[in-house]
C-alpha positions in Angstrom: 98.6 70.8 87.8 101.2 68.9 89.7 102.3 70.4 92.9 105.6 72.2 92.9 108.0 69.8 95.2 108.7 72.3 98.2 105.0 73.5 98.4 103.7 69.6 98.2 105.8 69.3 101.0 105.4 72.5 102.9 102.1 71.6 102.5 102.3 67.6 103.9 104.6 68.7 107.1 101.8 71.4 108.4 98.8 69.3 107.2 96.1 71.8 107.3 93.6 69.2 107.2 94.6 67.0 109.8 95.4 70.2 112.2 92.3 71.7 111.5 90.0 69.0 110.7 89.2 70.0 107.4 88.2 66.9 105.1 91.0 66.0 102.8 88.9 66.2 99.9 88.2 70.2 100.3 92.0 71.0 101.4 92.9 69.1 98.1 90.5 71.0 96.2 91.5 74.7 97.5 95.4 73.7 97.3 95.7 72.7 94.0 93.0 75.4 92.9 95.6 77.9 94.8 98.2 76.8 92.7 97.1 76.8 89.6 96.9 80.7 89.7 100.5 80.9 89.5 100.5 81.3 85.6 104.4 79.8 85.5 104.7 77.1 87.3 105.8 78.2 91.2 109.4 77.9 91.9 109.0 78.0 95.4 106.7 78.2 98.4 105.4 77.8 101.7 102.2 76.8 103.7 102.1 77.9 107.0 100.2 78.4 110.3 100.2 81.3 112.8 99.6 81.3 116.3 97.7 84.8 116.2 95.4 83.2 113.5 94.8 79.8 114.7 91.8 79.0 112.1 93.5 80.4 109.2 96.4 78.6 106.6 98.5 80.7 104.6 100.0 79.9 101.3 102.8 81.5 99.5 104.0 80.9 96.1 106.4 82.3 93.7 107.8 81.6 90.4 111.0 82.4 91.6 113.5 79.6 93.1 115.2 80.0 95.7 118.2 83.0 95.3 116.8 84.0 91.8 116.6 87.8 91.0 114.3 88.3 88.1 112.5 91.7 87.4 108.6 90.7 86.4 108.0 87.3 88.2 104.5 86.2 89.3 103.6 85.5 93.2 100.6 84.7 95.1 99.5 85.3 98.7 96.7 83.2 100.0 94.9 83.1 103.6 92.2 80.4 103.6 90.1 81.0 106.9 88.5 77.5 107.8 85.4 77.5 110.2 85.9 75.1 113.0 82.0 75.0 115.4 83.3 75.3 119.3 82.7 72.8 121.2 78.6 72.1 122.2 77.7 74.5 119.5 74.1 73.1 118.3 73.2 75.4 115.7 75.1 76.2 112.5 77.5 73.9 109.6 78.3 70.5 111.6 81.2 70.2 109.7 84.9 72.2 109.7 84.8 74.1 106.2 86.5 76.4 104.4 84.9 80.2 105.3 86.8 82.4 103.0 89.6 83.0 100.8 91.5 86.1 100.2 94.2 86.7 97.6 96.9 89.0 97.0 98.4 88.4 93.5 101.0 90.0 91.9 101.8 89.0 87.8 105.0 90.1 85.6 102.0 90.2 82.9 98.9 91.9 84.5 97.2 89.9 81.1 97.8 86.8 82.2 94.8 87.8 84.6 92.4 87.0 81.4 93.1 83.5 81.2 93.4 82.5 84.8 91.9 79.1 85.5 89.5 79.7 88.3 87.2 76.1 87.9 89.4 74.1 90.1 88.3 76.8 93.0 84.3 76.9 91.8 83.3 73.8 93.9 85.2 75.3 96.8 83.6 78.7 96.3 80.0 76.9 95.9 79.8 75.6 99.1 76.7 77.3 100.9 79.2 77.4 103.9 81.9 79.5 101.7 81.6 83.6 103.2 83.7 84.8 100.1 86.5 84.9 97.8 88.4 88.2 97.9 90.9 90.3 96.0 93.1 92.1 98.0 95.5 95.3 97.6 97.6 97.6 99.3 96.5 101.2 97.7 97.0 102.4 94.5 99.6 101.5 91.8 101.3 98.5 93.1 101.4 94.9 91.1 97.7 93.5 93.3 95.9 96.7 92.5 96.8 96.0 88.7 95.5 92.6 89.4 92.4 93.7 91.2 91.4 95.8 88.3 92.4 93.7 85.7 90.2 90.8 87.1 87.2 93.3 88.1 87.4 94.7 84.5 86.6 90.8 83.6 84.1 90.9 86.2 82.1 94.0 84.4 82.4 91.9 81.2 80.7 89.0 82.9 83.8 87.3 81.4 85.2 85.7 84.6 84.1 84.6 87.8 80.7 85.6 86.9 79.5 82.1 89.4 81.1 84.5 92.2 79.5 87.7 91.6 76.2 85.9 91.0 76.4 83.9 94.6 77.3 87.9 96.3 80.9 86.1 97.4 83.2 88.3 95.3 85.2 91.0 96.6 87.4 93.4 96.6 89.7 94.7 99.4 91.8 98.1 99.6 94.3 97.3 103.0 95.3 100.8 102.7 97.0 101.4 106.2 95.1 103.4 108.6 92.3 103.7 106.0 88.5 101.5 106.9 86.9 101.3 103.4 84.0 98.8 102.9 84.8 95.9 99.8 83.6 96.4 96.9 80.8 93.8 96.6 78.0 92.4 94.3 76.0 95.1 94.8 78.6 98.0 94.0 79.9 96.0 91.0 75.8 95.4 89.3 74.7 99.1 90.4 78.1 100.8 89.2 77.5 103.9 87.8 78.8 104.9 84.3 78.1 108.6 83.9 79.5 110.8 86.3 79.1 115.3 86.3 81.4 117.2 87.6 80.8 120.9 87.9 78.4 120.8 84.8 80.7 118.4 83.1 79.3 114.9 82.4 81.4 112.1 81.4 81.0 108.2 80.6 83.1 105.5 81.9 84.5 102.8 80.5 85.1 99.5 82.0 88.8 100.1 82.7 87.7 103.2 83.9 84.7 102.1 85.9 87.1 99.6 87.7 89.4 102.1 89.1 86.5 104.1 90.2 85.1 101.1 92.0 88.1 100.4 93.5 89.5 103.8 94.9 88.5 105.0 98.5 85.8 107.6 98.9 88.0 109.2 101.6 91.3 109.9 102.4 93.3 109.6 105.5 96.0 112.2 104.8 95.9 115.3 102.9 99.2 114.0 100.8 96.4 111.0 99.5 93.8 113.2 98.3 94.6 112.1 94.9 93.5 108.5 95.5 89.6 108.9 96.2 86.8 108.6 93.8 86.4 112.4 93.5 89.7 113.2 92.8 89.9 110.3 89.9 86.5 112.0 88.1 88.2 115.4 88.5 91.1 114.4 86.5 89.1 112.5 84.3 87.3 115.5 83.2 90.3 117.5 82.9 91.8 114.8 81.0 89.2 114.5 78.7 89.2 118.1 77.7 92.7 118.4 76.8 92.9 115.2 75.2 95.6 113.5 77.5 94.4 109.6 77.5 93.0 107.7 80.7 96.0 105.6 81.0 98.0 108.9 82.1 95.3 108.9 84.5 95.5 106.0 86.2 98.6 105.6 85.6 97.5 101.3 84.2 97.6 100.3 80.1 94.9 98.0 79.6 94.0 96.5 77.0 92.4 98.6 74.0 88.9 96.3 74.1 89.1 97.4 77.9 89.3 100.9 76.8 85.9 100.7 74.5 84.2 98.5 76.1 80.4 100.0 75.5 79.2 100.2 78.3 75.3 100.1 78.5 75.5 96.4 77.0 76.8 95.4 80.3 73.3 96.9 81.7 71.8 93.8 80.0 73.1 91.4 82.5 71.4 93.0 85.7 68.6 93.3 84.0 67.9 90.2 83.0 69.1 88.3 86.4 67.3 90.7 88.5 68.3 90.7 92.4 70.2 87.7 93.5 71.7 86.6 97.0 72.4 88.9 99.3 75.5 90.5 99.5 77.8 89.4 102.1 78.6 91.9 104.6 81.0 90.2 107.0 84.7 90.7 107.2 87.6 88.2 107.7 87.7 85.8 110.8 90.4 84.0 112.8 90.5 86.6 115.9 92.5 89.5 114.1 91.7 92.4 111.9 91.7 92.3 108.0 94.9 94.8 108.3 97.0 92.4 110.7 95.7 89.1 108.8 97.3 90.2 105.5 100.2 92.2 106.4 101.3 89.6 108.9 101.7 87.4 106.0 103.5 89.6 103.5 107.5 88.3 104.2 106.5 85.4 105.4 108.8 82.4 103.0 109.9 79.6 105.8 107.5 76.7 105.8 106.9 78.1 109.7 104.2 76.0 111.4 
């Protein structure tokens, strides 16, 4: 994919790899993998650096030009933290490489998640020096959460990214404000739990269904986001269920219908047969500041700032 003119550029007057001494080879890799996730082809852009996150390069792009106003339009967020050793450090990666990537994206058609072309980021992701590739939202309902369960229900299905979730690199990220919840990891996604009972009442889930489980909080901050956790979503589910009212009212996402039934216990067969892989990564995003600052500091950023 060719680089959309004012990213190329963006991209050539900060010059993450020169800055940062990241080889060009790997900067190449991870820009053009970036931008191929834009499913029409970006209209604009930016790549940028911030003081408060020295070791990190941000990337923006949107399928929107400039002064366009257009309902459903695809945009991606991307922070790519790059590990640079400090000076005298003997142990550890000799090199300056690319530590982790985490991505906020946002489709007009959350289906365009199923054919997302994810190989130009593999070698990236490979690297034994590569923390993980995450999926970030901001709570429940918006555009990214549609994203993050669209591409986790692929996940389930061992129909994307399945390289990811088999090195423990994949995640998932709720930057709920003022709420700490751990990411969902390899080891949440391969022990997921399909049958839930509530007060005597046991139910299966499906894969859509098992995605938004996975992905709401287990607590609450407020008493006005009760609704969101894990409890409350079985709760409805089993009040759903008995009066016939579909999940999609539920969540409040349309999937798919081969989301919806999905059997379940053939996705079993996978753990079984690869038994216990890496281990999980545990570790949370570098580059000095916390996860919640790192992404929201990014959110209006559009200028080609360096």
């Amino acid at each position: 994919m060719v680089a959309p003119i004012q990213v190329a550029l963006a991209a050539d007057i900060v010059d993450p790899a020169r800055r940062m001494g990241l080889d060009n080879r790997t900067w190449d890799m991870t820009f053009q993998g970036l931008l191929a996730l834009v499913p029409n082809a970006p209209g604009g852009g930016s790549v940028f650096l911030k003081s408060d996150t020295p070791d990190a390069v941000h990337i923006h792009c949107s399928s929107l030009s400039p002064g366009q106003s257009v309902p459903n339009y695809d945009h991606s967020f991307a922070e790519i933290c790059v590990f640079r050793p400090s000076a005298g450090q003997d142990a550890g990666p000799p090199l300056v490489h690319v530590e982790s990537i985490d991505l906020d994206l946002q489709l007009g058609d959350v289906e365009a998640v199923d054919t997302l072309p994810w190989g130009g980021l593999q070698p990236v992701v490979d690297s034994p020096h590569m923390r993980c590739l995450s999926f970030s939202h901001y709570g429940l309902g918006g555009a990214n959460f549609e994203v993050s369960k669209r591409m986790l229900c692929s996940v389930l299905r061992r129909s994307q990214l399945t390289w990811a979730l088999e090195s423990g690199k994949l995640q998932f990220k709720n930057y709920c404000p003022g709420l700490t919840e751990n990411p969902v990891t390899r080891a949440d996604i391969l022990s997921v739990t399909t049958e839930h009972t509530i007060d005597g009442t046991t139910i299966a889930l499906d894969i859509a269904e098992q995605a938004e489980w996975l992905l709401r909080p287990v607590h609450s901050r407020f008493k006005a986001d009760a609704d969101t956790t894990k409890e409350h979503y079985l709760r409805k589910l089993v009040t759903n269920r008995t009066s016939g009212v579909s999940t999609d009212a539920v969540s409040g996402t349309a999937l798919s219908t081969a989301d919806s039934v999905q059997d379940t216990a053939v996705e079993q067969i996978w753990e079984a047969a690869e038994g216990d892989g890496p281990g999980d990564e545990q570790g949370e995003e570098t580059g000095g500041v916390s996860d919640e600052e790192s992404i929201h500091g990014r959110r209006h950023r559009t200028g080609m700032g360096i």
